[in-house]
C-alpha positions as CSV (number, residue, x, y, z in Angstrom):
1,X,-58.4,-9.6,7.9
2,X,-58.7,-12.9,7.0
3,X,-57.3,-15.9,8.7
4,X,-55.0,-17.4,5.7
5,X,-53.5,-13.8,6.1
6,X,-52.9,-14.1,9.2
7,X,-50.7,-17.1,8.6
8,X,-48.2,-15.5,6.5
9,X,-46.8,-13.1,9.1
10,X,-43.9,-12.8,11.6
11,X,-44.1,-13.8,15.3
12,X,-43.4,-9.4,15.7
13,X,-45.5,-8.8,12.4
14,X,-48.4,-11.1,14.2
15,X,-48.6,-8.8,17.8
16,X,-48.5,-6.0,16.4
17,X,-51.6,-6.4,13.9
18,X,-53.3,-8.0,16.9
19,X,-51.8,-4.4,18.8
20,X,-53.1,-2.3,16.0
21,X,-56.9,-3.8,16.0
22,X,-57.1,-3.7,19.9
23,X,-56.2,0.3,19.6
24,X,-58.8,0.4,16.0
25,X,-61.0,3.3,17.1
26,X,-60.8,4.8,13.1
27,X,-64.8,4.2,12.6
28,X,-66.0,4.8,16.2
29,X,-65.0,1.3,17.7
30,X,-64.5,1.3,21.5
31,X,-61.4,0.7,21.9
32,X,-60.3,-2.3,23.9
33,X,-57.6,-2.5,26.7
34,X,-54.6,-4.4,25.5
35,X,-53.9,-7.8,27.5
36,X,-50.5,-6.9,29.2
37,X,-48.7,-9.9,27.9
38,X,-49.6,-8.2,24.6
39,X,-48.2,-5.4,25.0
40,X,-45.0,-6.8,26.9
41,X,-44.2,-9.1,23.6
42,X,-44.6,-6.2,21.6
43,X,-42.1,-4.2,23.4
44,X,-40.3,-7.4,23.5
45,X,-40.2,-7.8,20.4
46,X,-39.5,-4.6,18.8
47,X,-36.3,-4.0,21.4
48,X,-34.7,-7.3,19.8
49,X,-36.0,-5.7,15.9
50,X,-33.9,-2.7,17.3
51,X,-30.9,-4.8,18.7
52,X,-30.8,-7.0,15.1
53,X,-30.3,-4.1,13.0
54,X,-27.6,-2.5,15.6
55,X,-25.8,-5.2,14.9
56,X,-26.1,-5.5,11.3
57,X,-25.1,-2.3,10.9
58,X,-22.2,-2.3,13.0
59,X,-20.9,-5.5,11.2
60,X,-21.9,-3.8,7.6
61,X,-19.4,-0.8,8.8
62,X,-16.7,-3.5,10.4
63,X,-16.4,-5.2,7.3
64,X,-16.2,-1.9,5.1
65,X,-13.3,-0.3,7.2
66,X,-11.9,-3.4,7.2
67,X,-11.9,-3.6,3.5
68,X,-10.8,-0.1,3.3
69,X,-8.1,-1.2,5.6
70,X,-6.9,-3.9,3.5
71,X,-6.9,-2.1,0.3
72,X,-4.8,0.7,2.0
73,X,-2.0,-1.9,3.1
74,X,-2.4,-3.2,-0.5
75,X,-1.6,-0.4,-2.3
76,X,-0.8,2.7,-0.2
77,X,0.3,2.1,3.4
78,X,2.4,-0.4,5.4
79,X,3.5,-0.7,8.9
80,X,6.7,-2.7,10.0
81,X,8.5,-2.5,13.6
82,X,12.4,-1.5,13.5
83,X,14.6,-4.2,14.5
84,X,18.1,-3.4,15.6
85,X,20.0,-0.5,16.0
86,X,21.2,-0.2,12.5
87,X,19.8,3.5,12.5
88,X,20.4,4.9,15.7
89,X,20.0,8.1,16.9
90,X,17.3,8.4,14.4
91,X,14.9,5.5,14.8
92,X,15.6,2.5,17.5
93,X,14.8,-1.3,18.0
94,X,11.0,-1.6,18.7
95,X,10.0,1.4,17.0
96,X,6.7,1.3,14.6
97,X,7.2,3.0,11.2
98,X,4.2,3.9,8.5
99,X,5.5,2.7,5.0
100,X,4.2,5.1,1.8
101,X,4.4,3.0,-1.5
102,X,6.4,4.8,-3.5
103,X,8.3,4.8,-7.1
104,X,10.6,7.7,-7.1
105,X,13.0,7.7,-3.9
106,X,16.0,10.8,-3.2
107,X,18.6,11.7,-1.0
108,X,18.2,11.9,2.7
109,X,14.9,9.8,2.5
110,X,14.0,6.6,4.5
111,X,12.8,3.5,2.9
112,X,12.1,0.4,3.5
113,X,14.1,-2.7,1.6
114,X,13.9,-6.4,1.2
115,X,17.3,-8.1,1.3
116,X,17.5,-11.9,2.1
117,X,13.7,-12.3,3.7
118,X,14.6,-9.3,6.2
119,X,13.6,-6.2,6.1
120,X,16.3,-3.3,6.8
121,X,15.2,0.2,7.1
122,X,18.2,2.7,5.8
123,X,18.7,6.0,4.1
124,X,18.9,6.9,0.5
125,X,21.7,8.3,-0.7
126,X,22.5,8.0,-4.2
127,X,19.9,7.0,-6.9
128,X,20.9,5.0,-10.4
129,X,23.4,7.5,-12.3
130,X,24.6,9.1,-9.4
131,X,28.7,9.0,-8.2
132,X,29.2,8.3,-4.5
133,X,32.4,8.8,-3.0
134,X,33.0,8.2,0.8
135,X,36.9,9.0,2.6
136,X,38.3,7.2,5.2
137,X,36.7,9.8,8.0
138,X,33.2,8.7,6.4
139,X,32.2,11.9,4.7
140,X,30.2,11.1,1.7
141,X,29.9,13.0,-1.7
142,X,27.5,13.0,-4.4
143,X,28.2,13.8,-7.6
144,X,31.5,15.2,-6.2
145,X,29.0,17.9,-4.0
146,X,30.0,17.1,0.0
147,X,26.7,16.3,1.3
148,X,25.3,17.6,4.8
149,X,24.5,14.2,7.0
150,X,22.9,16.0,10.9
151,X,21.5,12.5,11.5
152,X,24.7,10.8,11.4
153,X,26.4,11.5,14.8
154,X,29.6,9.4,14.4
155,X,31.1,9.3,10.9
156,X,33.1,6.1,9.7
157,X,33.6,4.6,6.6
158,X,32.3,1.2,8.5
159,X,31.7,-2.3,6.7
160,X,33.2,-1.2,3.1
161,X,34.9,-3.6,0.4
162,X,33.5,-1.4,-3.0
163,X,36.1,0.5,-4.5
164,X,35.3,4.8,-4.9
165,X,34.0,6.4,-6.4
166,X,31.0,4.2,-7.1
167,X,28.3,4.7,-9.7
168,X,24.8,4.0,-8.7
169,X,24.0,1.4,-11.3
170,X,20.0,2.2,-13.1
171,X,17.2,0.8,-11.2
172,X,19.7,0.7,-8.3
173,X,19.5,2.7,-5.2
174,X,23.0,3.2,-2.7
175,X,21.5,3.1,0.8
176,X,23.1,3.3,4.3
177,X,22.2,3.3,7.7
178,X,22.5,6.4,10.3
179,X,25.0,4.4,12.5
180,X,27.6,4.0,10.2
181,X,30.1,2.0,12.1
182,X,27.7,-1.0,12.3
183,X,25.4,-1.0,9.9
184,X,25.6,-3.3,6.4
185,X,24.2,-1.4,3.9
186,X,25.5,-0.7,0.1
187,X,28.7,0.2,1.3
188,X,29.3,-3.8,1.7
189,X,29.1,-6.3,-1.9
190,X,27.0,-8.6,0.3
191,X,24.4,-5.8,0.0
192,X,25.5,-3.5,-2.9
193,X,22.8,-1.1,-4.6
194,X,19.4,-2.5,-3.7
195,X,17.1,-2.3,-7.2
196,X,14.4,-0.3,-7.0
197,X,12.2,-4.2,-6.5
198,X,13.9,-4.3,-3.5
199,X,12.6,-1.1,-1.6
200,X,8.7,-2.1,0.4
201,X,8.1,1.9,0.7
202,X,9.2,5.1,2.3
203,X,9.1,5.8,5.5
204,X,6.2,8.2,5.7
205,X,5.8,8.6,9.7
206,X,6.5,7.1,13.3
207,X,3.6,5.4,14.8
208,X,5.1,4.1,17.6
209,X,6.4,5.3,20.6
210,X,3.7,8.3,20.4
211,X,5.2,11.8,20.7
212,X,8.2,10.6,19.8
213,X,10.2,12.2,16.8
């Protein structure tokens, strides 16, 4: 190997050549103990090789899950944290909810929606075209059909100034919350239908507290 050759390589690239022709016994050639110090860097240097491309390849997978992560908040999941007790007994203040984005919404689902820069979780229960209908004991009807509400475990017709029966406008969704005596929802004009713009997502799971239904 000539000199000018030699000069082109790396501090590892260098030991280990001079490693290689100390242990050269291809054509015969006694072969010639290996200065400790040699050998040291070598091991030196080929643990911090090892340790460099640990750590580029942890960062490499970091940034893709991160990626990954921040395309799935972009267009498929969101998480938010309940605040209040607008739908108690079902979910309470501090819990940690999965949002699915989602077009099409129905009855008895959870959602998400935007109403002056909060964010209120409440139930669907009438989509655009629908007639809701809700008596003075807080049963609600659909459509004129009486529908079944386990969730709700005190009925009242709550916060209410619209006049029944009510149609669901298009694009509009009629939402309200499980605990009916407090919560504003679309029973109030300050809230009214919420368009379709307005829902974030549905409420695909709980995340937080764990076990917890």
């Amino acid at each position: 190997m000539r000199k000018e050759d030699l000069s082109d390589l790396s501090r590892k690239e260098l030991v280990d050549t001079l490693y290689n022709l100390m242990n050269e016994n291809e054509r015969g050639i006694k072969k010639i103990p290996v200065p400790k110090q040699v050998a040291e860097e070598r091991r030196r240097l080929r643990k911090r090789a090892r340790v460099t491309r640990t750590i580029i390849t942890t960062l490499g997978t970091l940034t893709v899950v991160a990626a990954v992560a921040v395309l799935l908040s972009t267009f498929l999941f969101t998480a938010i944290q309940v605040s209040g007790d607008s739908m108690e007994p079902t979910l309470s203040d501090g819990d940690v909810l999965v949002l699915l984005n989602a077009h099409e919404y129905s009855s008895g689902q959870l959602c998400c929606v935007a109403w002056q820069n909060k964010l209120l979780i409440k139930r669907v229960i009438a989509v655009g075209g629908d007639s809701v209908d809700i008596d003075r004991e807080g049963n609600v009807s659909v459509n004129g059909v009486a529908i079944e509400e386990p969730y709700v475990t005190d009925k009242s017709l709550g916060e209410c100034d619209i006049e029944f029966p009510y149609t669901v406008p298009e694009g509009r969704v009629f939402v309200m919350g499980d605990q009916r005596s407090t919560s504003i929802d679309s029973r109030s004009s300050a809230v009214g239908a919420v368009g379709e713009d307005q829902i974030v997502g549905r409420v695909w799971f709980k995340a937080w507290p764990f076990g917890s239904k």
